[in-house]
Wavefront OBJ file of the C-alpha trace (Angstrom):
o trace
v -21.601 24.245 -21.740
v -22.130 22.150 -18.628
v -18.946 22.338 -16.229
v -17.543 19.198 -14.269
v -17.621 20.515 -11.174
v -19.973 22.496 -8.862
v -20.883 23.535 -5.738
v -22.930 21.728 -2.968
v -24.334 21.474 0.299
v -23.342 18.071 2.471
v -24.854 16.686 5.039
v -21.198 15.367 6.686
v -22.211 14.135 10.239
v -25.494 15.779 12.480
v -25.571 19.458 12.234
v -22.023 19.634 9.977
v -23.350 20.784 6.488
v -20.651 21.592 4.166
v -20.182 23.832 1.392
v -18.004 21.565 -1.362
v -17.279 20.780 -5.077
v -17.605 17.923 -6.216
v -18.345 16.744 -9.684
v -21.791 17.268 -12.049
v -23.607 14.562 -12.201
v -23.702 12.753 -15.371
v -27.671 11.636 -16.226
v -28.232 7.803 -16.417
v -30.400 5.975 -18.751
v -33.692 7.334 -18.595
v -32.556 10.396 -16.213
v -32.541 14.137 -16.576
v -29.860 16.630 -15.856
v -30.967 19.962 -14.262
v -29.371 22.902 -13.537
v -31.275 23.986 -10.355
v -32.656 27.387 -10.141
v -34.461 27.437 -7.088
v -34.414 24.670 -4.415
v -36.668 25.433 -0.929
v -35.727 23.990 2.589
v -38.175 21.697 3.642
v -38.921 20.921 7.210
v -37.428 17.712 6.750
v -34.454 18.690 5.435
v -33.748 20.401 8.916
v -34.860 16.894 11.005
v -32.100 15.743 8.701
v -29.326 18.116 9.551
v -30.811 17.788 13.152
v -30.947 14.050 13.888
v -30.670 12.258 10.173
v -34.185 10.152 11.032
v -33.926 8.457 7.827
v -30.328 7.081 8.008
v -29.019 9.227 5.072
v -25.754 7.468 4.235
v -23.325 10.821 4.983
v -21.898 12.623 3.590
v -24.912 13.134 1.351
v -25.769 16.576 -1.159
v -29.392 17.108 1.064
v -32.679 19.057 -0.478
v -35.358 17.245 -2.338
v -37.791 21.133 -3.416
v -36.018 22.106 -6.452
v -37.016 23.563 -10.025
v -34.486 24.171 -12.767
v -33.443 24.058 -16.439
v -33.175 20.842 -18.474
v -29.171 20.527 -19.334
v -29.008 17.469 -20.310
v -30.879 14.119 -21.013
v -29.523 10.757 -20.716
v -30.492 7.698 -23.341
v -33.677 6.707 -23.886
v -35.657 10.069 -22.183
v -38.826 10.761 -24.517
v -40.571 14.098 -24.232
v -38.450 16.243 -22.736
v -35.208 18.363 -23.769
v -32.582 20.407 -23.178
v -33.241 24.044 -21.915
v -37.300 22.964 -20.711
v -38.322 24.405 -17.103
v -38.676 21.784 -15.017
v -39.724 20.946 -11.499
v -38.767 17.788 -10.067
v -40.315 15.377 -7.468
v -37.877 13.318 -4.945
v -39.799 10.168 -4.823
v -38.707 7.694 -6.908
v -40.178 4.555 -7.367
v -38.694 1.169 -8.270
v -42.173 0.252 -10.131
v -41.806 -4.082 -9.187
v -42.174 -4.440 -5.668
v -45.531 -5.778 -4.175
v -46.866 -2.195 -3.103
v -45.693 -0.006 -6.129
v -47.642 -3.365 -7.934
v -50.751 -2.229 -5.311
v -50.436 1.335 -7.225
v -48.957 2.364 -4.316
v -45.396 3.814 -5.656
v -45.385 6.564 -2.803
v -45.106 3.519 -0.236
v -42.489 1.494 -2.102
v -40.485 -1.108 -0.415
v -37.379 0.256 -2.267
v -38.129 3.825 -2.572
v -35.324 6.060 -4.157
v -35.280 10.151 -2.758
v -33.373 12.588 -3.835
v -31.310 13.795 -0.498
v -31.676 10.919 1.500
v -29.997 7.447 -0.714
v -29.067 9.604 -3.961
v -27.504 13.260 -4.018
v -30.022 15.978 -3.487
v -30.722 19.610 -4.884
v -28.650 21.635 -2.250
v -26.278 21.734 -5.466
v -25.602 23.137 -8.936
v -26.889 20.427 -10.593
v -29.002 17.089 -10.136
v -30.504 14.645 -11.606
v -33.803 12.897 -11.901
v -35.504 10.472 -12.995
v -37.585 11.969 -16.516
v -40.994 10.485 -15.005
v -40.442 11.989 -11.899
v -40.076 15.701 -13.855
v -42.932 17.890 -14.544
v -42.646 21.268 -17.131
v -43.286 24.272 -15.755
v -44.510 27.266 -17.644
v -41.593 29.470 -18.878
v -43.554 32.406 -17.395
v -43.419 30.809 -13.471
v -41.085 31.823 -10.982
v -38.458 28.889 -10.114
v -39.536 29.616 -6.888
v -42.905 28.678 -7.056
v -42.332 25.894 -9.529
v -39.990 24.557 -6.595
v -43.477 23.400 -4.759
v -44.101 21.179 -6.684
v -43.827 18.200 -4.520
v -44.477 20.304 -0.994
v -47.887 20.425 -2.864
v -48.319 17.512 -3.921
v -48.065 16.121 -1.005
v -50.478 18.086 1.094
v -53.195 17.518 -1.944
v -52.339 13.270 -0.239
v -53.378 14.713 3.064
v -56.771 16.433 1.626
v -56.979 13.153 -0.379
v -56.908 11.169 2.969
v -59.168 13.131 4.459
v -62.144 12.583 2.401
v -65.027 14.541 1.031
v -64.187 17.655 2.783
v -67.493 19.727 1.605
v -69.514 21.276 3.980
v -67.139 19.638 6.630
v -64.986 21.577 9.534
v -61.331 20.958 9.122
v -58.644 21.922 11.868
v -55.415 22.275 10.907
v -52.751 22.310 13.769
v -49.951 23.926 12.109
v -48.709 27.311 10.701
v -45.302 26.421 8.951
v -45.547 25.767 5.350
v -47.440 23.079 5.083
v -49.972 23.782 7.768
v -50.420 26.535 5.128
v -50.962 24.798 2.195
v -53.213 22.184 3.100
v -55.842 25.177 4.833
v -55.625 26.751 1.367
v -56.197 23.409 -0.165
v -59.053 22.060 2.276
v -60.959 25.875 1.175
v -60.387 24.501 -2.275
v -61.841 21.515 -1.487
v -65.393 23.105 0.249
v -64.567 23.087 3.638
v -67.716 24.979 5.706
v -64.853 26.284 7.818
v -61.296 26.117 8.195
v -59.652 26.686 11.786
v -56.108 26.474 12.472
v -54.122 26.537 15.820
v -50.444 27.474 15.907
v -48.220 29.480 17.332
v -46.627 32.326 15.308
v -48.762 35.348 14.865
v -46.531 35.985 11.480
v -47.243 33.210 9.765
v -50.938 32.567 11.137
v -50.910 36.122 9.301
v -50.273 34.207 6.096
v -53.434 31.972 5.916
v -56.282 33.485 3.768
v -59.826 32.475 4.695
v -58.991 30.564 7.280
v -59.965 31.462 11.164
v -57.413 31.353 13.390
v -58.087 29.936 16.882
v -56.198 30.885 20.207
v -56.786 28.068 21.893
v -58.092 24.006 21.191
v -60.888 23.557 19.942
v -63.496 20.452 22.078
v -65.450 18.211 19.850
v -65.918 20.382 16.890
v -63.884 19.102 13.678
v -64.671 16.643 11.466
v -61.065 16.192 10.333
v -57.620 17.636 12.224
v -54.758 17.379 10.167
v -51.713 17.391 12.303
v -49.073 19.487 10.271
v -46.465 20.169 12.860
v -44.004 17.641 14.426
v -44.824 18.082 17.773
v -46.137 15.413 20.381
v -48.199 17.505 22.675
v -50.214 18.191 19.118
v -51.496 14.993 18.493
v -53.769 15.486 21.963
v -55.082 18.691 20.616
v -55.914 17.344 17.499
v -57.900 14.016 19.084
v -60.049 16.400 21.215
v -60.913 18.437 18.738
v -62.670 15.884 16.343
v -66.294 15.229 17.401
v -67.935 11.581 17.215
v -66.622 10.137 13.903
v -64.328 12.619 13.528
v -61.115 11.870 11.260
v -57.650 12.372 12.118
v -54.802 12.990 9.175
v -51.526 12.814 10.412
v -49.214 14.087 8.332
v -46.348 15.656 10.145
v -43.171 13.006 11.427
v -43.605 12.419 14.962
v -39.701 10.252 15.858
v -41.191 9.579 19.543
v -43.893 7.222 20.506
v -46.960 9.082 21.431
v -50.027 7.512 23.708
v -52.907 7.506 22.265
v -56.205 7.360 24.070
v -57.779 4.404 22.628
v -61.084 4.477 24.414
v -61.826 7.705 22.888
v -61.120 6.277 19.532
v -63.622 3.595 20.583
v -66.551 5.221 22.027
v -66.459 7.656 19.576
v -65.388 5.711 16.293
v -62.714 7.776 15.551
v -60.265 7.428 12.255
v -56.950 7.556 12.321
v -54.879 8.265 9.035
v -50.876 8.088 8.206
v -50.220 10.138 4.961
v -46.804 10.011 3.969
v -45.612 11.279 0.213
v -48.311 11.353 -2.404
v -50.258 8.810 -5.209
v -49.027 10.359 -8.152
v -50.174 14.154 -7.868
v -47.881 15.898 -9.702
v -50.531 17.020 -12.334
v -52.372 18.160 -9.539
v -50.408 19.834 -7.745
v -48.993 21.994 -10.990
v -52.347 22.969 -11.643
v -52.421 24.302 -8.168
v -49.640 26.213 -8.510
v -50.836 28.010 -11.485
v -53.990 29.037 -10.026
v -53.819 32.447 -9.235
v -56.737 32.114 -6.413
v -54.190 30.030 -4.524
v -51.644 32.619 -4.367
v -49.118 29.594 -3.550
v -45.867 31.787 -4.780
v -46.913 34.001 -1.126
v -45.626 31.710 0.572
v -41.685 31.784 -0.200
v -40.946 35.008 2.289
v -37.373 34.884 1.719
v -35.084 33.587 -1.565
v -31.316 33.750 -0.663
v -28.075 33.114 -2.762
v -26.857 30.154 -2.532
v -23.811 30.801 -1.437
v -25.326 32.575 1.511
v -26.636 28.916 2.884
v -25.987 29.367 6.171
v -28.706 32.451 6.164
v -31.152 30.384 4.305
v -30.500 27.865 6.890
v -31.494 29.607 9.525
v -33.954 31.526 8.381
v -36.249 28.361 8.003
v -34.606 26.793 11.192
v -34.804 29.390 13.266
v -36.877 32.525 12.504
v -40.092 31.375 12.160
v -41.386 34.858 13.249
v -40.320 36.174 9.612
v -39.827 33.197 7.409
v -42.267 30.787 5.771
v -40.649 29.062 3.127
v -36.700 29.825 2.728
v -35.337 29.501 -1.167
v -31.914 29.143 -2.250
v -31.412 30.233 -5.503
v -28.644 30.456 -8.307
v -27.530 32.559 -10.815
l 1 2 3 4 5 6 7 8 9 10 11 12 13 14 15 16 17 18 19 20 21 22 23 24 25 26 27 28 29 30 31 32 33 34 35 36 37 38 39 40 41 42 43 44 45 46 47 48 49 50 51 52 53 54 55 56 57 58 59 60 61 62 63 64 65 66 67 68 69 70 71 72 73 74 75 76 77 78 79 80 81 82 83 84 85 86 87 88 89 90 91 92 93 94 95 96 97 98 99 100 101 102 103 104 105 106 107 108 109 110 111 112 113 114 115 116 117 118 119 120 121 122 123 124 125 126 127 128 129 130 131 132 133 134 135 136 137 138 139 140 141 142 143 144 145 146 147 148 149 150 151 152 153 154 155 156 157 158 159 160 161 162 163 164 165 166 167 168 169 170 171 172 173 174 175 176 177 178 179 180 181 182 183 184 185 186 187 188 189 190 191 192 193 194 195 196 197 198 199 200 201 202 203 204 205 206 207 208 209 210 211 212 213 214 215 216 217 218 219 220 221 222 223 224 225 226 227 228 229 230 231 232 233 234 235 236 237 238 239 240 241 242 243 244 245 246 247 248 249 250 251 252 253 254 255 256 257 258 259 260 261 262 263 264 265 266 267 268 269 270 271 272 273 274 275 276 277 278 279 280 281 282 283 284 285 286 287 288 289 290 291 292 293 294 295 296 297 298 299 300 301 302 303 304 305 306 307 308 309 310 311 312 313 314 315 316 317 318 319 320 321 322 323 324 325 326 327 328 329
């Protein structure tokens, strides 16, 4: 029995999030209903409590990690069906404009994401689109499941990158998705993976990788910048040697000089990667290989009701936390 109302989390004005009800959504044409299980705080979603980057039209239900249970399925959905695990990915496409006709959906013109122009996962319920849905084994945690897109989109950075075998790879980063892409750039047949950062507990987190103290001169290939930080784009252009390859993957809201004549005398690349082409498949294979050990990295998995913990835990505690889940019963 799905109810009409249920609780959410709003994003009301910068830094007022709201516990409410409000009613269930009902699923559209070609939409899913899911009641969510598990939805993660991503880094994002705090620049979005913190300074709404995007323009989120407030008050807006925030969260875009989630994984749940099919409740319902509006007309025309194929394939799927009431009480499937799912996990869903934010991005949705429009499918006409000139880039989504370039195969390039993730940079559509007019790009729909849950949390930011429709309501998000902080909530009960949501729905999605059925494409944008993948089924998850009944056997995997909601909490892992819930990576889904986190994934997904660090497999775009390692895609951006290149042929990554037998290459050095520094990754400036330790949060959750400096994580996942050194697991994923091992996976890939990196000769060595370094990354810089600053929290002893989560650099403690990284398997295989070899953790540096200070910046690296001249030795990568390929620095990914995974942290939002300004001072880190520097580190990560002195650390790539002549035709080295920079990724930069984090959101950086202030201009940033570049040095330009490096880039030139050296031929150095440099690469935006924003959402992912279409990796969904990819990235739920990930999660269900065990060598990965992806579920590690959700530390903490808090009631919902208890959002203002889960909150800041992944705000503010980054000497304990990783990735903060919010679950419900």
């Amino acid at each position: 029995m799905i109810p009409q109302k249920m609780k959410a989390l709003q994003l009301r004005a910068i830094n007022q999030l709201e516990l409410t009800e409000m009613p269930v959504p009902v699923p559209g044409p070609g939409e899913v209903l899911i009641r969510t299980r598990v939805t993660t705080i991503c880094t994002s979603d705090l620049h979005d409590i913190r300074a709404n980057p995007f323009g989120i039209r407030l008050p807006n239900v925030l969260g875009h990690e989630a994984a749940g249970i099919i409740a319902a399925c509006g007309s025309g959905v194929e394939g799927l069906k009431p009480g499937q695990h799912v996990a869903a990915h934010p991005v949705v496409p429009c499918g006409h404009c000139v880039e989504c006709r370039r195969n390039f959906g993730h940079l559509c013109l007019n790009m729909g994401h849950l949390g930011i122009d429709r309501q998000g996962t902080f909530a009960a319920y949501f729905t999605q689109r059925a494409d944008r849905l993948r089924v998850l084994p009944e056997t995997m945690p909601f909490a892992l499941g819930a990576l889904l897109e986190p994934v997904a989109n660090c497999l775009q950075a390692i895609a951006r990158a290149g042929d990554l075998r037998n290459r050095v790879v520094l990754v400036v980063g330790d949060g959750p998705f400096g994580n996942i892409i050194a697991r994923l750039a091992q996976r890939a047949g990196a000769a060595r993976v370094l990354v810089l950062g600053k929290e002893p507990f989560r650099l403690g987190m990284i398997p295989g990788a070899e953790i540096l103290n200070e910046a690296p001169q001249g030795l990568a290939d390929v620095a990914i910048l995974a942290v939002s930080a300004n001072e880190a784009l520097d580190t990560c252009m002195r650390a790539l040697r002549k035709r080295g390859r920079l990724i930069v993957f984090s959101l950086l809201m202030d201009p940033v000089p570049v040095n330009l004549f490096s880039v030139h005398v050296s031929e150095l690349e440099i690469l935006g990667c924003c959402n992912d082409e279409d990796k969904m498949d990819e990235a739920l294979t990930c999660l269900k290989d065990p060598a990965l050990g992806l579920e590690a990295l959700v530390t903490h998995r808090i009631p919902f009701e208890n959002w203002e913990e889960a909150i800041d835990l992944a705000a503010n505690r980054h000497d304990k936390a990783l990735k903060v889940a919010m679950t419900f019963s």
